[in-house]
KELUMVEX-504286 format. One record per residue: residue in one letter; x, y, z of N, C-alpha, C in turn. Coordinates in nm, 4 decimals. Layout:
BEGIN
<torpa 'a', <X, Y, Z>, <X, Y, Z>, <X, Y, Z>>
...
***
This chain:
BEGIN
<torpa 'x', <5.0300, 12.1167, -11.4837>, <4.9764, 11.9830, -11.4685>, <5.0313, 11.9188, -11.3406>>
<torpa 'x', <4.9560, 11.8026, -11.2876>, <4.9968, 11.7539, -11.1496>, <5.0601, 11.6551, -11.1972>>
<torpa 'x', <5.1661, 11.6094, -11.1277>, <5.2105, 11.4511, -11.1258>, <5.2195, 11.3619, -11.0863>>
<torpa 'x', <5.1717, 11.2606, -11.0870>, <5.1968, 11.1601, -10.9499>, <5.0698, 11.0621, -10.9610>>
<torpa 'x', <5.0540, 10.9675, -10.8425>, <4.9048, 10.8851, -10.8488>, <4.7725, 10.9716, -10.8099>>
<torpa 'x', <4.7063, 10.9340, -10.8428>, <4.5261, 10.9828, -10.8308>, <4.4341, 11.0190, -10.9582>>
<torpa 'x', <4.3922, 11.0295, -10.9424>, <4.3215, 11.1143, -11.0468>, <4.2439, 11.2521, -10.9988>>
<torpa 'x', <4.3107, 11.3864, -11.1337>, <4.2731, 11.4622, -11.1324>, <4.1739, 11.5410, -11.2222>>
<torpa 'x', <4.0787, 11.6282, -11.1831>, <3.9766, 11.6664, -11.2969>, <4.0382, 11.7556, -11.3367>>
<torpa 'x', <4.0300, 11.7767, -11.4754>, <4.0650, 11.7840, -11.5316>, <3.9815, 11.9638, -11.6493>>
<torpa 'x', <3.8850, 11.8877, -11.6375>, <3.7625, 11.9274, -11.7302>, <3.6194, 11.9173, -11.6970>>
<torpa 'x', <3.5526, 11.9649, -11.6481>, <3.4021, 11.9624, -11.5575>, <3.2860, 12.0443, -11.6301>>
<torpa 'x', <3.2508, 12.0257, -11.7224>, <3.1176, 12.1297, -11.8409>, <2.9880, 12.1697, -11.6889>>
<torpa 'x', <2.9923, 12.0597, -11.5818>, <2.8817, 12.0733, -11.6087>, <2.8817, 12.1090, -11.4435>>
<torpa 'x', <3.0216, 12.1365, -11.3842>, <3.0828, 12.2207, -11.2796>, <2.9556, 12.1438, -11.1634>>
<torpa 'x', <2.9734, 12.0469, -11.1098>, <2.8600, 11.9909, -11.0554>, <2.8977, 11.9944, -10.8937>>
<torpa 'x', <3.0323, 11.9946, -10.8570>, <3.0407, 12.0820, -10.7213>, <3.0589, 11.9050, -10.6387>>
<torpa 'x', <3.1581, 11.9160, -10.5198>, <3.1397, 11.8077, -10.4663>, <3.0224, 11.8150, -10.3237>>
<torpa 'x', <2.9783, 11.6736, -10.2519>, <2.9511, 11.6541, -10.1808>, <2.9799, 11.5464, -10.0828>>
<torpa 'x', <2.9706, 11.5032, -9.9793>, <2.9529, 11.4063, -9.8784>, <2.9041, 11.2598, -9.9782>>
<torpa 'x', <2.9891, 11.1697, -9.9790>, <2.9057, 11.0557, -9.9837>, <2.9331, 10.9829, -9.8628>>
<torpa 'x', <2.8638, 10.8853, -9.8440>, <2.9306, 10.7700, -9.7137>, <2.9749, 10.6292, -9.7612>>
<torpa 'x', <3.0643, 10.6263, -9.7112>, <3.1675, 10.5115, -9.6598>, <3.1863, 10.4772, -9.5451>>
<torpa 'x', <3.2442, 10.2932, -9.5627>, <3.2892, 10.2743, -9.3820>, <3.3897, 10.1952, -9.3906>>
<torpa 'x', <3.4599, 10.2423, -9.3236>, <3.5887, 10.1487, -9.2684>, <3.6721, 10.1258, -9.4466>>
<torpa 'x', <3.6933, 10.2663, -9.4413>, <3.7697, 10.3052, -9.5849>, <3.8441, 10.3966, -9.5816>>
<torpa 'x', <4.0175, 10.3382, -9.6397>, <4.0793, 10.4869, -9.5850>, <4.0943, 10.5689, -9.7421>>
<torpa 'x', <4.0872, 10.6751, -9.7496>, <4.0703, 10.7692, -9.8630>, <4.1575, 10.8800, -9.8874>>
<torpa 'x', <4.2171, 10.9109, -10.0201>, <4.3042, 11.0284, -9.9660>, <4.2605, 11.1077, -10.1447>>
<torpa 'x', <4.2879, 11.2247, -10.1568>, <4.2670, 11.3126, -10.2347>, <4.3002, 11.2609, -10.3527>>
<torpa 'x', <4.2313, 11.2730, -10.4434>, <4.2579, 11.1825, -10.5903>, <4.1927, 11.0322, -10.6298>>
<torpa 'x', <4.1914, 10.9868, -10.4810>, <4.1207, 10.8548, -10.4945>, <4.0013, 10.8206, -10.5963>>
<torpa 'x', <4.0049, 10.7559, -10.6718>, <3.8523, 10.6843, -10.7348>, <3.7460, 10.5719, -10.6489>>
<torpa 'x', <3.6525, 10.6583, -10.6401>, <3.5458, 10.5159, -10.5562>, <3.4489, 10.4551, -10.6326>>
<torpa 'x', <3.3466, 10.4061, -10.5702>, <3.2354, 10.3149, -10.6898>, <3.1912, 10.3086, -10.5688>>
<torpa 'x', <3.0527, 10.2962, -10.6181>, <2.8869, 10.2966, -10.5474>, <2.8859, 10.0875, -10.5489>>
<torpa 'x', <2.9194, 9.9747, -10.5570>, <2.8569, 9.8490, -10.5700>, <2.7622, 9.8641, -10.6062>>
<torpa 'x', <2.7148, 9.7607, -10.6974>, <2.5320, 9.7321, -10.7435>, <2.5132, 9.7147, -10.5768>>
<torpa 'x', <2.4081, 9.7182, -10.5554>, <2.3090, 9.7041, -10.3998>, <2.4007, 9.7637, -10.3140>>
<torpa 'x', <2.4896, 9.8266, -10.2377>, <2.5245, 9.8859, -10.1690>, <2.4743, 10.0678, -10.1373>>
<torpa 'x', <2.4886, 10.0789, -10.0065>, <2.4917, 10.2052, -9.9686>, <2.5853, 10.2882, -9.9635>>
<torpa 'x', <2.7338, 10.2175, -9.9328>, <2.8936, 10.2844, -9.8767>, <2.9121, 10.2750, -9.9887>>
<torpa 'x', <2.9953, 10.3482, -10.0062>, <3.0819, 10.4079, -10.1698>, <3.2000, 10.3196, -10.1242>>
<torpa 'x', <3.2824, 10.2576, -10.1788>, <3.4485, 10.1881, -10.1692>, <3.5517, 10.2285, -10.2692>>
<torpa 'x', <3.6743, 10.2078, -10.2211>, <3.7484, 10.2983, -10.3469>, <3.7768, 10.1641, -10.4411>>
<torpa 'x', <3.8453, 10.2110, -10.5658>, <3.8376, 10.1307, -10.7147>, <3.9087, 10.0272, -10.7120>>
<torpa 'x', <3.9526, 9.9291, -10.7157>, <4.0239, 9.7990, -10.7173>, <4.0499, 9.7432, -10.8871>>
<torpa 'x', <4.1201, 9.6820, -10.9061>, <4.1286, 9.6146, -11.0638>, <4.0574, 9.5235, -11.0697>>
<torpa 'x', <3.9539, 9.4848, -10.9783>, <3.8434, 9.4039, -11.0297>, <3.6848, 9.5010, -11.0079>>
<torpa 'x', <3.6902, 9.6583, -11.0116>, <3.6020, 9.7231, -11.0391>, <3.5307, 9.6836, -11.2130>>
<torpa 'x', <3.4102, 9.7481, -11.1978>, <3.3782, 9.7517, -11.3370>, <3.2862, 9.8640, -11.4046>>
<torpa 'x', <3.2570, 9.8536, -11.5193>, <3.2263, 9.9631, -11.5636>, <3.0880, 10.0146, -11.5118>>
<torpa 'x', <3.0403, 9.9286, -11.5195>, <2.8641, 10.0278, -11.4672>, <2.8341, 10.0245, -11.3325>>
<torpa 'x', <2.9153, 10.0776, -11.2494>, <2.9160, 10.1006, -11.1227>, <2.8948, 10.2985, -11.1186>>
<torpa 'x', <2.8659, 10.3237, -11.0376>, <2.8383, 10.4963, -11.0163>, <3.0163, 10.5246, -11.0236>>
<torpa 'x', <3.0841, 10.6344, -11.0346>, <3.2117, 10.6335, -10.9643>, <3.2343, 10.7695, -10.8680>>
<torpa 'x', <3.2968, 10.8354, -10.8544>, <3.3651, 10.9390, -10.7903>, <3.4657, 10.9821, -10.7481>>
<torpa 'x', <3.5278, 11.0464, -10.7746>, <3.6633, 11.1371, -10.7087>, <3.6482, 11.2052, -10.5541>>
<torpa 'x', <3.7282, 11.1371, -10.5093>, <3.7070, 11.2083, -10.3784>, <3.8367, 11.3755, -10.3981>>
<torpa 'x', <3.8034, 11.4562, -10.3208>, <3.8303, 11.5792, -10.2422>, <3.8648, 11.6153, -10.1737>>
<torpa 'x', <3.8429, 11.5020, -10.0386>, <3.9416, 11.5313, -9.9401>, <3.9485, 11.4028, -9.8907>>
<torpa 'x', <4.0306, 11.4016, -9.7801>, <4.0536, 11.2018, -9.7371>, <3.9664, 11.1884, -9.6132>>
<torpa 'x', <4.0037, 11.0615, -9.6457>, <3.9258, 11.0356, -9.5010>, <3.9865, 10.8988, -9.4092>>
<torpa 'x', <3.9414, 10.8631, -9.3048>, <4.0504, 10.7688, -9.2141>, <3.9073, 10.6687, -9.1747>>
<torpa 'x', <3.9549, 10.5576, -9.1633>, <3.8623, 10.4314, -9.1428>, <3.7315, 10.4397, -9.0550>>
<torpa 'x', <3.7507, 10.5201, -8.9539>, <3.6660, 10.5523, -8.8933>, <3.5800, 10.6703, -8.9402>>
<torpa 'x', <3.6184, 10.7233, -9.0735>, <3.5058, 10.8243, -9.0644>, <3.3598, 10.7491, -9.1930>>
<torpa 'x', <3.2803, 10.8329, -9.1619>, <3.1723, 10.7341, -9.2099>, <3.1108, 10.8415, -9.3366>>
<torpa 'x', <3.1868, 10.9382, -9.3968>, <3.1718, 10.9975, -9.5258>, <3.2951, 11.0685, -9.5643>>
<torpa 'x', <3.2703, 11.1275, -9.6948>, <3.4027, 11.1550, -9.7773>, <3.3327, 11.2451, -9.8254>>
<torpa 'x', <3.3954, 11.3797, -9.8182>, <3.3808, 11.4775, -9.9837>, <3.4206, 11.4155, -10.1309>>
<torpa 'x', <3.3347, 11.4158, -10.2070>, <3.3546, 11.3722, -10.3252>, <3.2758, 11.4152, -10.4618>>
<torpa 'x', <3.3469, 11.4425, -10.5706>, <3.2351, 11.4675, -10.6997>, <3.2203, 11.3983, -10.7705>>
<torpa 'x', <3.0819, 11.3250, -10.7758>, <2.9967, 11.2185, -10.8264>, <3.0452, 11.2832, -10.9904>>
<torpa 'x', <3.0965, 11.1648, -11.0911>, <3.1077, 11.1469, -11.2225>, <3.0155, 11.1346, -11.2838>>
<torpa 'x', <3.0404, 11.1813, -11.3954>, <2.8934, 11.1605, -11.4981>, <2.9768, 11.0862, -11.6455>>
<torpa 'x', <3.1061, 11.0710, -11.6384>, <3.2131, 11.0578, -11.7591>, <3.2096, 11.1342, -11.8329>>
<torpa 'x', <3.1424, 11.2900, -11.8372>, <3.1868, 11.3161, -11.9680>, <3.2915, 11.3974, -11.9540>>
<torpa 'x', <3.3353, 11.4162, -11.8179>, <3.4480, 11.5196, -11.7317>, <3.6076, 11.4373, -11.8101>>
<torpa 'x', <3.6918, 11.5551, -11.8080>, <3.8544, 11.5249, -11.8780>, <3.9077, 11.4972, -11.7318>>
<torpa 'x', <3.9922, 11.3463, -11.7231>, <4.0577, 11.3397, -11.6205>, <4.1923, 11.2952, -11.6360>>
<torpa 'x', <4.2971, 11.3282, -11.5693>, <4.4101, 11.2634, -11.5680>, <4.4881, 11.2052, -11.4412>>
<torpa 'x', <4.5112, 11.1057, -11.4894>, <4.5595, 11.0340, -11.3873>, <4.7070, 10.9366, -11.4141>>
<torpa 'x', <4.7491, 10.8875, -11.3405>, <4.8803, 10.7815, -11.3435>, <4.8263, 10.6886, -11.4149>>
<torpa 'x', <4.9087, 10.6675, -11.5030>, <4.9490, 10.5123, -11.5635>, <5.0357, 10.4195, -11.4829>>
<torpa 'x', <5.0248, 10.2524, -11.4933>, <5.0721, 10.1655, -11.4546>, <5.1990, 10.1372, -11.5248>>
<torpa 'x', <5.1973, 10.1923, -11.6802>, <5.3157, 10.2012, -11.7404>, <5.3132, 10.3212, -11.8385>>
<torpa 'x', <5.3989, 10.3262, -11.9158>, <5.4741, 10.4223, -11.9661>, <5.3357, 10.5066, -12.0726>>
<torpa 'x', <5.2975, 10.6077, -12.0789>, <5.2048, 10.6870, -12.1460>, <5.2647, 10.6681, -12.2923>>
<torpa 'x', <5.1702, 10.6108, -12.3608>, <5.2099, 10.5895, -12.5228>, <5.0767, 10.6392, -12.5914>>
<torpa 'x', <5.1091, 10.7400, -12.7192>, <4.9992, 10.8321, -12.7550>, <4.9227, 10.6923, -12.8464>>
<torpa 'x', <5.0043, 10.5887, -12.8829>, <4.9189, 10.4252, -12.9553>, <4.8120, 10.4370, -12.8621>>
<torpa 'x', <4.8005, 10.4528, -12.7537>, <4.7153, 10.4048, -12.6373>, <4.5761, 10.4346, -12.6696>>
<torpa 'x', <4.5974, 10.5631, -12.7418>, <4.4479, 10.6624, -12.7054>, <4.3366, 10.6134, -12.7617>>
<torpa 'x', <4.1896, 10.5917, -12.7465>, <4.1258, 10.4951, -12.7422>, <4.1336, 10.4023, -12.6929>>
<torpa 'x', <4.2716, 10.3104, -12.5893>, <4.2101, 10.1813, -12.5740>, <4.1192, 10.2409, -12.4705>>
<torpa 'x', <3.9946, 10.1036, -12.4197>, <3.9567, 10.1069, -12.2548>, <4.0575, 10.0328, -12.2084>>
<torpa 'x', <4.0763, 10.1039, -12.0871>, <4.1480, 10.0295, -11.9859>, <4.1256, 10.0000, -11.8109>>
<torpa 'x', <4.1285, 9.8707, -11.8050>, <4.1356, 9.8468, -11.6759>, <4.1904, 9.9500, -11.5642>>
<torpa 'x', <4.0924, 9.9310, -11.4359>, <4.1798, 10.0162, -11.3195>, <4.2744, 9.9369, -11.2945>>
<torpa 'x', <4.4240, 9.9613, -11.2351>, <4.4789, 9.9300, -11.1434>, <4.4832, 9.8841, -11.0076>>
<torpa 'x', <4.3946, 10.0491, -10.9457>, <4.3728, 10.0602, -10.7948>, <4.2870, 10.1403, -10.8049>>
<torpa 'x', <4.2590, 10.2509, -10.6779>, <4.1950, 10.3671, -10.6996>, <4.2685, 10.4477, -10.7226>>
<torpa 'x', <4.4038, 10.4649, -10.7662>, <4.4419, 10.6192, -10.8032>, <4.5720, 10.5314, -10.9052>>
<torpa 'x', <4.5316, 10.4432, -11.0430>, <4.6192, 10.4009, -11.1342>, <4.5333, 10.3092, -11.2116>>
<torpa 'x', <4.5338, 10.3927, -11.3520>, <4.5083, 10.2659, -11.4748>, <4.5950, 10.2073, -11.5115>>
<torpa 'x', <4.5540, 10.0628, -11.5641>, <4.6123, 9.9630, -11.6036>, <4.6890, 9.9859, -11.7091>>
<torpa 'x', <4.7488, 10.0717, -11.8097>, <4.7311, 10.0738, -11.9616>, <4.8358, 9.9381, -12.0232>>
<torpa 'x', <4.8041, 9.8418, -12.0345>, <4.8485, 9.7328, -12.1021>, <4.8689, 9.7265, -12.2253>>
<torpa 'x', <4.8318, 9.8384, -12.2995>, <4.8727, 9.8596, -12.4487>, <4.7649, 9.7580, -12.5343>>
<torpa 'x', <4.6461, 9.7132, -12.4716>, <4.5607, 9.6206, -12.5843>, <4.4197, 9.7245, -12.4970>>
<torpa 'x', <4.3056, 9.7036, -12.5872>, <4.2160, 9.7709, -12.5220>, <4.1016, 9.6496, -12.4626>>
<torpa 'x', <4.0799, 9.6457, -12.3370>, <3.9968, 9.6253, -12.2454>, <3.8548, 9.5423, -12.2748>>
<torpa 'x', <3.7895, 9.4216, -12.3248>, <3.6859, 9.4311, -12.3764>, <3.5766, 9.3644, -12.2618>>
<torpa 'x', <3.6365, 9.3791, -12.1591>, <3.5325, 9.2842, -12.0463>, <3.4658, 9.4130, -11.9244>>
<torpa 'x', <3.4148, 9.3692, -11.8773>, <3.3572, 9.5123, -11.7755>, <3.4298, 9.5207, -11.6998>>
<torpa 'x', <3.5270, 9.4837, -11.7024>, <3.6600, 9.5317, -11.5888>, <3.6830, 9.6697, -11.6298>>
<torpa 'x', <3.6530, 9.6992, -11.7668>, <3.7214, 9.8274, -11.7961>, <3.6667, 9.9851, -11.7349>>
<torpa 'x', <3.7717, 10.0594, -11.6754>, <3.7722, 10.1783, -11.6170>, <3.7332, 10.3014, -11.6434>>
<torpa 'x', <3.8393, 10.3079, -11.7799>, <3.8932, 10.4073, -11.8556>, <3.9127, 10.4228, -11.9605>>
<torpa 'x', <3.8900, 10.4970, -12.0465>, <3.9299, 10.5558, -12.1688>, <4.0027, 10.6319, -12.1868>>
<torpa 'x', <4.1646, 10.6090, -12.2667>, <4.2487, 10.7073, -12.3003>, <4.2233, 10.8281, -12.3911>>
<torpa 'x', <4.2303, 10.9254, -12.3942>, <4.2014, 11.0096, -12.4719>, <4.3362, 11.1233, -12.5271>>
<torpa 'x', <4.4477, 11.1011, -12.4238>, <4.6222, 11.1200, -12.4395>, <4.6903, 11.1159, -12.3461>>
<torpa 'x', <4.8112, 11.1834, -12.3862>, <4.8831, 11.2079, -12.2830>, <4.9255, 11.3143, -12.1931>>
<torpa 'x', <5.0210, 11.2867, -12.1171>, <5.0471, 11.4252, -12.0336>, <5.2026, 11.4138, -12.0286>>
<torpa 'x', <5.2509, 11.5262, -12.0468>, <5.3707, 11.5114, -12.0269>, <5.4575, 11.4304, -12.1247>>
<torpa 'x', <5.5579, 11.3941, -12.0933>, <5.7306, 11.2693, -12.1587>, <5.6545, 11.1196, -12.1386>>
<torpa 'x', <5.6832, 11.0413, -12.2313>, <5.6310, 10.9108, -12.2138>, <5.6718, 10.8405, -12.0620>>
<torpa 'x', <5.7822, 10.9041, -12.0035>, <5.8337, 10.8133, -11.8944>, <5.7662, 10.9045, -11.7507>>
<torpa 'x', <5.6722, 11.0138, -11.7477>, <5.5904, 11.0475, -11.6540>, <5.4904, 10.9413, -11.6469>>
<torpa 'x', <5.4274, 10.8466, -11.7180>, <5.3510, 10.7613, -11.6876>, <5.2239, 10.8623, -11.6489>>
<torpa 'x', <5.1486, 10.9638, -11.7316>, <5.0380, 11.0230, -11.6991>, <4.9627, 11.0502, -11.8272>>
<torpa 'x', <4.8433, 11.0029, -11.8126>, <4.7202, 10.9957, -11.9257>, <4.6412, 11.0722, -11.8785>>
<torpa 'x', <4.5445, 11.0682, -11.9946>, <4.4349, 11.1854, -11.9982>, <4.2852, 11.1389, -12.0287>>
<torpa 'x', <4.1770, 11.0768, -11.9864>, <4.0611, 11.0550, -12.0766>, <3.9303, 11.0600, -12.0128>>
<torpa 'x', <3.8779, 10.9476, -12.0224>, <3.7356, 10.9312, -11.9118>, <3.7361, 10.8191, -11.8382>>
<torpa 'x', <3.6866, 10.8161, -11.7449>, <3.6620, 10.7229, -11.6629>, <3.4898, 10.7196, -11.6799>>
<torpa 'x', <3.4819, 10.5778, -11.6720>, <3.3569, 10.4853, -11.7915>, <3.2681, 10.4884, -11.6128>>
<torpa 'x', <3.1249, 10.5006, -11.6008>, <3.0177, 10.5229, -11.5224>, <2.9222, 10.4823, -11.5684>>
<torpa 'x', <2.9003, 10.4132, -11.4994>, <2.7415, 10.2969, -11.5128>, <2.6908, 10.3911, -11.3999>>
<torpa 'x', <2.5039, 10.3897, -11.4237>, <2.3829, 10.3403, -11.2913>, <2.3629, 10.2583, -11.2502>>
<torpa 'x', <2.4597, 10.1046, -11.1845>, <2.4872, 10.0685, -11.1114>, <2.3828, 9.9074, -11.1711>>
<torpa 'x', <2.3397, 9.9124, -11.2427>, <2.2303, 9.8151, -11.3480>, <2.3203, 9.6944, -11.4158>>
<torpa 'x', <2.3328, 9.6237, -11.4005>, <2.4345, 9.5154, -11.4565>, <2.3319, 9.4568, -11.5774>>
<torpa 'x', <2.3915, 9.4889, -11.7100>, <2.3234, 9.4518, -11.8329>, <2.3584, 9.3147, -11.8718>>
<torpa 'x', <2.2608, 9.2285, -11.9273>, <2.3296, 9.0990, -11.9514>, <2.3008, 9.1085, -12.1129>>
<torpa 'x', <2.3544, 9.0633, -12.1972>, <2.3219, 8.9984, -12.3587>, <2.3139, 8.8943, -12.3833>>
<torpa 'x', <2.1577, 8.8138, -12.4259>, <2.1331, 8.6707, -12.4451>, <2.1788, 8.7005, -12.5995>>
***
Protein backbone atom coordinates (compact mmCIF):
# COMPACT_ATOMS: atom_id res chain seq x y z
CA UNK A 1 0.00 0.00 0.00
CA UNK A 2 1.15 3.70 -0.65
CA UNK A 3 1.33 6.31 2.00
CA UNK A 4 1.08 9.70 2.05
CA UNK A 5 -1.34 12.55 0.29
CA UNK A 6 -3.20 11.88 -3.09
CA UNK A 7 -5.29 9.58 -4.04
CA UNK A 8 -4.61 6.24 -5.26
CA UNK A 9 -6.64 3.65 -7.45
CA UNK A 10 -7.06 1.33 -5.98
CA UNK A 11 -9.61 -0.96 -7.82
CA UNK A 12 -10.65 -0.23 -11.63
CA UNK A 13 -13.52 -3.21 -12.98
CA UNK A 14 -13.79 -1.40 -15.80
CA UNK A 15 -9.77 -0.73 -16.49
CA UNK A 16 -10.77 2.45 -18.52
CA UNK A 17 -7.10 3.61 -19.19
CA UNK A 18 -6.05 7.31 -18.73
CA UNK A 19 -6.11 10.22 -21.10
CA UNK A 20 -5.27 13.98 -21.73
CA UNK A 21 -7.77 16.26 -20.26
CA UNK A 22 -7.16 20.14 -20.41
CA UNK A 23 -6.45 22.55 -17.91
CA UNK A 24 -4.95 26.08 -17.53
CA UNK A 25 -2.88 27.74 -15.34
CA UNK A 26 -3.05 24.63 -12.88
CA UNK A 27 -0.29 23.12 -11.16
CA UNK A 28 -0.88 19.21 -10.83
CA UNK A 29 1.09 16.48 -9.44
CA UNK A 30 0.40 12.62 -9.39
CA UNK A 31 -2.49 11.64 -7.14
CA UNK A 32 -4.20 14.89 -7.49
CA UNK A 33 -8.18 14.93 -7.70
CA UNK A 34 -9.73 17.35 -10.37
CA UNK A 35 -13.43 18.25 -11.34
CA UNK A 36 -14.81 19.24 -14.70
CA UNK A 37 -17.12 22.78 -13.17
CA UNK A 38 -20.79 22.77 -14.35
CA UNK A 39 -20.15 24.99 -17.75
CA UNK A 40 -16.51 24.80 -17.94
CA UNK A 41 -14.04 23.34 -20.41
CA UNK A 42 -10.56 23.19 -18.07
CA UNK A 43 -10.69 20.48 -15.55
CA UNK A 44 -9.32 22.26 -11.91
CA UNK A 45 -8.07 20.32 -9.08
CA UNK A 46 -10.57 19.58 -5.88
CA UNK A 47 -10.87 22.27 -3.20
CA UNK A 48 -13.22 21.78 0.08
CA UNK A 49 -15.73 23.73 -1.53
CA UNK A 50 -15.92 21.07 -4.52
CA UNK A 51 -19.11 19.15 -4.81
CA UNK A 52 -20.59 16.13 -5.60
CA UNK A 53 -21.99 16.18 -9.13
CA UNK A 54 -19.15 17.55 -10.78
CA UNK A 55 -17.23 14.92 -13.39
CA UNK A 56 -13.92 14.07 -11.28
CA UNK A 57 -10.50 12.55 -12.11
CA UNK A 58 -7.22 11.38 -10.96
CA UNK A 59 -4.53 12.69 -12.59
CA UNK A 60 -1.25 10.42 -13.71
CA UNK A 61 1.17 12.54 -14.23
CA UNK A 62 1.72 16.39 -13.20
CA UNK A 63 1.68 19.12 -14.80
CA UNK A 64 3.12 22.94 -14.34
CA UNK A 65 0.90 26.12 -14.92
CA UNK A 66 1.77 26.58 -18.17
CA UNK A 67 0.86 23.38 -19.52
CA UNK A 68 -2.58 23.31 -21.02
CA UNK A 69 -3.43 19.34 -20.36
CA UNK A 70 -2.87 16.59 -17.85
CA UNK A 71 -2.91 12.77 -18.14
CA UNK A 72 -5.71 11.67 -16.19
CA UNK A 73 -8.43 8.75 -15.53
CA UNK A 74 -11.84 10.08 -15.80
CA UNK A 75 -13.97 8.39 -12.64
CA UNK A 76 -17.02 6.72 -12.92
CA UNK A 77 -17.10 6.04 -8.72
CA UNK A 78 -17.46 2.73 -8.79
CA UNK A 79 -13.41 2.40 -8.75
CA UNK A 80 -11.74 1.48 -4.87
CA UNK A 81 -9.62 4.46 -3.95
CA UNK A 82 -7.39 5.36 -1.21
CA UNK A 83 -6.30 8.27 -0.15
CA UNK A 84 -5.10 10.57 3.04
CA UNK A 85 -7.24 11.51 5.69
CA UNK A 86 -7.29 14.96 7.36
CA UNK A 87 -7.41 13.02 10.59
CA UNK A 88 -6.86 9.90 12.17
CA UNK A 89 -8.55 6.72 10.04
CA UNK A 90 -11.35 5.36 12.39
CA UNK A 91 -13.09 2.05 11.06
CA UNK A 92 -16.66 4.24 12.98
CA UNK A 93 -16.02 6.25 9.83
CA UNK A 94 -17.02 3.76 7.17
CA UNK A 95 -20.03 4.95 5.49
CA UNK A 96 -19.81 8.48 6.43
CA UNK A 97 -19.71 10.93 3.09
CA UNK A 98 -17.13 13.10 3.47
CA UNK A 99 -16.04 16.37 2.44
CA UNK A 100 -12.75 17.02 0.32
CA UNK A 101 -10.11 18.72 2.04
CA UNK A 102 -8.00 19.66 -1.07
CA UNK A 103 -7.17 17.70 -4.06
CA UNK A 104 -5.16 15.03 -2.55
CA UNK A 105 -7.09 14.90 1.34
CA UNK A 106 -10.56 14.06 2.74
CA UNK A 107 -12.05 15.80 5.32
CA UNK A 108 -13.08 12.83 7.68
CA UNK A 109 -14.73 14.81 10.57
CA UNK A 110 -16.22 11.78 12.08
CA UNK A 111 -20.11 12.99 11.25
CA UNK A 112 -21.24 12.14 7.71
CA UNK A 113 -21.52 14.93 5.13
CA UNK A 114 -25.18 15.79 4.12
CA UNK A 115 -24.70 18.90 1.77
CA UNK A 116 -23.08 18.60 -1.83
CA UNK A 117 -19.89 19.49 -0.53
CA UNK A 118 -19.52 15.87 -0.07
CA UNK A 119 -16.52 14.02 -1.89
CA UNK A 120 -16.26 10.77 -0.57
CA UNK A 121 -17.37 7.75 0.79
CA UNK A 122 -15.51 5.73 3.37
CA UNK A 123 -15.58 2.28 2.78
CA UNK A 124 -12.21 1.53 5.46
CA UNK A 125 -9.18 1.69 6.34
CA UNK A 126 -5.60 1.33 5.52
CA UNK A 127 -3.12 0.63 7.67
CA UNK A 128 -2.74 1.84 12.02
CA UNK A 129 -5.30 4.47 12.86
CA UNK A 130 -2.41 7.08 13.13
CA UNK A 131 -1.40 6.56 9.15
CA UNK A 132 -4.38 8.73 8.53
CA UNK A 133 -5.29 6.54 5.20
CA UNK A 134 -8.87 5.49 4.02
CA UNK A 135 -10.31 3.54 1.49
CA UNK A 136 -13.75 4.18 -0.51
CA UNK A 137 -15.31 6.16 -3.43
CA UNK A 138 -15.11 9.30 -4.51
CA UNK A 139 -18.91 10.53 -5.33
CA UNK A 140 -19.19 11.79 -9.48
CA UNK A 141 -21.87 13.72 -10.83
CA UNK A 142 -22.55 14.66 -14.91
CA UNK A 143 -21.94 17.91 -14.03
CA UNK A 144 -26.19 18.65 -13.86
CA UNK A 145 -26.90 20.46 -10.62
CA UNK A 146 -30.28 18.84 -9.30
CA UNK A 147 -32.54 21.05 -7.34
CA UNK A 148 -35.62 19.54 -4.92
CA UNK A 149 -38.81 21.74 -4.73
Amino acid sequence: MYYGAGFRLLRDNANKGAHSIPISSQTVLVGDLLQLPVGATDWTVCTSASVSYTRKALAVASAVSGDTEVLAIELDGSEDVQVQSAGASLAADNGDRMALTDKNTVNNSGTDVTTTTVGFIQRGTVGVTGDNQIWGNVLVGNGVVSTVT
